[in-house]
Structures are given as C-alpha cells and as structure tokens.
C-alpha positions in Angstrom: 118.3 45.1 33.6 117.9 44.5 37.4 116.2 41.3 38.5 112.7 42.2 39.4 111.7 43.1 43.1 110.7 40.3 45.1 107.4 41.5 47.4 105.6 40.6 50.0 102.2 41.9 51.1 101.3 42.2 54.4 97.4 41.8 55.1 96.9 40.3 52.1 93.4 39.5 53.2 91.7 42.8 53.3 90.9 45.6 50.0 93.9 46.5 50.0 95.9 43.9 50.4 94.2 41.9 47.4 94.7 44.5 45.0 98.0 44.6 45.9 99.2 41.1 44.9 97.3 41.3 41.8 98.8 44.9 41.0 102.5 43.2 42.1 101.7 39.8 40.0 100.8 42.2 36.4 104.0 43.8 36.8 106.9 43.5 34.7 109.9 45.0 37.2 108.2 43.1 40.1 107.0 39.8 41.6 105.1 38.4 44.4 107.2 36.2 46.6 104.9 35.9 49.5 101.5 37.3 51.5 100.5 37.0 54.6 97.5 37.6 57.5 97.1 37.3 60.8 96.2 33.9 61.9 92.6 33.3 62.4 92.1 35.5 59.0 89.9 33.6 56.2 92.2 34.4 53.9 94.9 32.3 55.5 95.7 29.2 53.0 93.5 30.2 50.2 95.7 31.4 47.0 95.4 34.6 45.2 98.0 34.7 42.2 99.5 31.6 42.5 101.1 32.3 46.0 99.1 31.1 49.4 98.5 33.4 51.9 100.2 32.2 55.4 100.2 33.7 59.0 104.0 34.3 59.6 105.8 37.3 58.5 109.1 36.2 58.9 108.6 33.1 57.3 107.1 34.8 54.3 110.0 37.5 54.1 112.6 34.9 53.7 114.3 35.6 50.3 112.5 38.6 49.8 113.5 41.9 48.7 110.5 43.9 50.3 107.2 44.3 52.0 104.0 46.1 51.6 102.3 46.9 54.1 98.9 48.5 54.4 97.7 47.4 58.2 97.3 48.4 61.5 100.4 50.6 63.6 101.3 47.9 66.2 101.8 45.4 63.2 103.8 47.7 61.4 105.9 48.5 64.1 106.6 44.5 64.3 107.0 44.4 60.8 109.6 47.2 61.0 112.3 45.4 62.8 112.2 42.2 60.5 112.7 44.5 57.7 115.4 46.1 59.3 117.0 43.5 60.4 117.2 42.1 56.5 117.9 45.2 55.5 114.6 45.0 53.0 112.5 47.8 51.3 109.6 48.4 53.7 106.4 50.2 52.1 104.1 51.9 54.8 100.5 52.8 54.5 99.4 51.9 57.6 97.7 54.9 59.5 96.3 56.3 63.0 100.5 55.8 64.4 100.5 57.9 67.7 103.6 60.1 68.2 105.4 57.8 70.4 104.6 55.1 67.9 106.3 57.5 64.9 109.6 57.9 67.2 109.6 54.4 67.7 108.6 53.3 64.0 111.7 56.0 62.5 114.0 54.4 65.3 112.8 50.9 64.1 113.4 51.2 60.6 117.0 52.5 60.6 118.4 49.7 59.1 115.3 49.1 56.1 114.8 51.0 53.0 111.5 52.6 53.8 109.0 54.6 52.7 106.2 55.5 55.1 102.8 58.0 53.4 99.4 58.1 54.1 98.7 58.4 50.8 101.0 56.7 48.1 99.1 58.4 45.0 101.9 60.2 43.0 99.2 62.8 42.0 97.8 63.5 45.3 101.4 64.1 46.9 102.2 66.1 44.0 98.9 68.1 44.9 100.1 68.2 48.6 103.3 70.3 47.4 101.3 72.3 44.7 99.0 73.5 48.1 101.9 74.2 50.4 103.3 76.7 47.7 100.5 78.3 47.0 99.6 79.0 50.4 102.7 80.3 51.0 102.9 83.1 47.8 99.3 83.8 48.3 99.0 84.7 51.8 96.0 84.8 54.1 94.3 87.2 52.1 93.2 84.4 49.8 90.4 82.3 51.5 91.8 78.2 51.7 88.4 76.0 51.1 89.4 72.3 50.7 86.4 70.5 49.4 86.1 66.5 49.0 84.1 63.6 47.5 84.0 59.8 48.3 81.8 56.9 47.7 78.3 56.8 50.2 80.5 54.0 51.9 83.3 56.3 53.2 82.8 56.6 57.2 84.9 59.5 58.2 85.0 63.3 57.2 87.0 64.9 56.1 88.9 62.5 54.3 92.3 61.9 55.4 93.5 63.2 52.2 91.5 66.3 53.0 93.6 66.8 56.2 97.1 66.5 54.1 96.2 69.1 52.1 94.8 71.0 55.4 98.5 70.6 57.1 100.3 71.3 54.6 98.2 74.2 53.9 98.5 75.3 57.4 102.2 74.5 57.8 103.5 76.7 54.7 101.4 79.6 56.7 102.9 79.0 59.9 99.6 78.0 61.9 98.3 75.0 63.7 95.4 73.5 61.5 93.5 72.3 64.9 93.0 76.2 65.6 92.5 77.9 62.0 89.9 74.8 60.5 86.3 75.6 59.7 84.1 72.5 59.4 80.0 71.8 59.0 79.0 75.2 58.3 75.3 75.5 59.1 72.6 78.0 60.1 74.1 81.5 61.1 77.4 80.3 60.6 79.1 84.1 61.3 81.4 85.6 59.1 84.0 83.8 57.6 87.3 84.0 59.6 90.7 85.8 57.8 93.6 82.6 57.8 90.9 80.2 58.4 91.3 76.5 56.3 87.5 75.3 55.4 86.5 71.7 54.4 83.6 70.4 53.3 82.5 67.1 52.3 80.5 64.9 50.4 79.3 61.9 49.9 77.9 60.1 47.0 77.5 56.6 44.7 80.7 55.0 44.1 83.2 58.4 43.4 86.8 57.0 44.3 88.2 60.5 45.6 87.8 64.1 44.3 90.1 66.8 46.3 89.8 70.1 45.3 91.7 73.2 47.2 90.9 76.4 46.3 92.0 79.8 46.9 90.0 83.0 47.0 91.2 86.6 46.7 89.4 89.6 46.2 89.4 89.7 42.6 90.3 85.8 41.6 90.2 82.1 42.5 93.0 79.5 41.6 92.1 76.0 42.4 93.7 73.3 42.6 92.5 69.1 41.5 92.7 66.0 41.9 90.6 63.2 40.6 91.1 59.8 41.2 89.5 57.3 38.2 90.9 53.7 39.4 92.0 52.7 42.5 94.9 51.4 41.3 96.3 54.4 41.5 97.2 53.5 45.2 98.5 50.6 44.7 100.4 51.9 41.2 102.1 54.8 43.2 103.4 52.2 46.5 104.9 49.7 43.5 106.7 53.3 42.0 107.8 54.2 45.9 109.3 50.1 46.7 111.7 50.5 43.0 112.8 54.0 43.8 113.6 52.9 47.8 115.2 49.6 46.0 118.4 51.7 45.1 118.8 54.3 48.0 120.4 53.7 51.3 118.9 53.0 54.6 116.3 55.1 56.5 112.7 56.3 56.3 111.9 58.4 53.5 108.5 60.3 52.1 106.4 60.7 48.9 108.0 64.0 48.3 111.7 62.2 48.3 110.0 60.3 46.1 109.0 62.5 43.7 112.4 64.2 44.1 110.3 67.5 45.5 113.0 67.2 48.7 
C-alpha cells in the first residue's frame, strides 16, 4: 500500500483553502504536511488540523509530496517553479490566467506532476465531455440553452462552469462562443438565432450549483445535469486528481486525463 500523499495547501486562509485541509486531514490515502498564506493574512500562525498555517511556500513544501493550490495566477505561477523544481504534484484551481500567463504556467510546470482545471468536480467534467458529444452528433439544428443556479451570494453570470460547458459546446461545432452566445434575453428579444449557445441565470438562497444544457430539435429535447449537493465535491474531485497525477510522469495534465476521457 503506498504511503499516503503528503499535501500542502496553498491559501489556506480563504473558503477554499480551509475546506481543503480539513477534506486532506479526513483522508485515509492522504495527509496534511503543511499550509500556508500570504504574509499579512489572519490566518497566518493560527492552526486548523493540527498544522499552523505560515507565510513561506518553500518552507512549507519541504518534505512534501504536493500542493494545492486554489489562489490567484501570479502566485501560482511562483508556485509552479518550486514545484517543479521538486518535481512535486501540483493541483491548480486558480483562475482569470491570461494567455501569456498559460504559456508561461505550461512552460513553468514541465518538470511537476500537474493538474491545472477550473473546475475539479469529477461530475461536472464528466458533463463537459457529455456536452461536447452531443453537440457534435446533434448539429445546429438542435437549439444549445445552458441554464444555471447559484446561491444569492454568487457575483458573476454566467457561472464559470456555465462558460465550460459554452466552449466546449462551441468547440465540438467548430465556432467561437464570443460570436454564437445569447445572454439577458429581454423585451423584443427577436427571433432566436440558428447555432446560437443561450445562458441564463439564476440566483437564489443557498443552491451550491445546478448546470443544466439542453438541446432542442424539432420534435425532442435531451438535456443534460448536474447538481451539486456538498461542496466537498470540489475539494473530493482535486484530492482524486493529486493521487492519479502521484503516479504519472511530468507535465501538465486536465480533468479529462483524469477521467481517462483523453
């Protein structure tokens, strides 16, 4: 049995960094070595999970087999080259990277074990594939409406699970989403166009995350679902990603090598 994966999470001081070391300290094929914020942070010296929170990366990566890291794209790009360097598993969740910040992160991480997704819920990526083959055996002849739901706390629309499912919609159809979306309906709205992608969103109480993508032909409609009951499930699916990445060789992999969907 191998010895369980020694992690380190980066940020520990925000939502998602918390969860993580208590998701990482219940389970039985990993442990938390180390967490860390940036200095200044509250959460520097206080302990979550018997391990102190510090301000130094590389001093909390010593002896560790991997990080996870859920923060901000310049940090991760720092983050990337200690990891690499060690030759450590690297878990990214970190969105908003620019494209000369993705050249530079995939250049960065050459020598780490990474996995890099902007959403690390094995049921959401699953739903990302599920939408880029149906759009492609469908055709534009079925309708695309991707509908979402969040908590009344959510700031942005659509969600940027929404958008996946947009590009990967788009991508299997061999369009640019920028040009084919249709968003905030209202008043005389005009006729629906043919290939367009539609979102619409809500928001509402405490709901974690409900995607639906749904396609409409003349004479039927298949949809497509996800529901998210715990956020956990984040947390759950970047702990799944770090073992898988544990046992393959250098580079920057996806969700979908992942999920063996590759």
């Amino acid at each position: 049995m191998a010895e369980p994966l020694k992690l380190v999470v980066a940020g520990a001081g925000g939502r998602m960094g918390h969860l993580l070391m208590q998701v990482v300290a219940a389970h039985d094929k990993c442990a938390l070595h180390g967490a860390f914020d940036q200095a200044g942070s509250d959460a520097v010296g206080t302990t979550v999970e018997g391990v102190t929170i510090g301000d130094d990366a590389a001093a909390a990566l010593v002896d560790a087999d991997g990080l996870l890291d859920f923060t901000a794209p310049g940090a991760s790009l720092a983050f990337a080259k200690l990891t690499a360097a060690a030759g450590l598993v690297h878990i990214i969740g970190t969105t908003g990277f620019d494209a000369a910040q993705e050249n530079e992160l995939t250049s960065a991480l050459k020598g780490a074990h990474a996995v890099k997704a902007g959403n690390f819920s094995l049921g959401v990526n699953l739903l990302v594939e599920l939408t880029s083959q149906a759009a492609s055996a469908l055709g534009p002849e079925y309708d695309i409406e991707i509908s979402e739901t969040h908590h009344r706390h959510k700031v942005d629309a659509p969600s940027g699970t929404a958008l996946m499912l947009g590009e990967a919609a788009a991508e299997a159809r061999g369009i640019v989403l920028d040009k084919m979306s249709e968003r905030g309906r209202d008043g005389i709205a005009g006729a629906r166009k043919l290939g367009a992608i539609g979102f619409s969103s809500q928001r509402t109480g405490e709901v974690i995350g409900e995607h639906t993508v749904s396609f409409g032909g003349a004479t039927e409609r298949i949809e497509l679902k996800h529901i998210a009951s715990d956020r956990n499930l984040f947390a759950d699916g970047a702990l799944h990603a770090a073992l898988w990445a544990r046992d393959q060789s250098p580079g920057l992999y996806s969700m979908k090598d992942v999920l063996g969907l590759n």
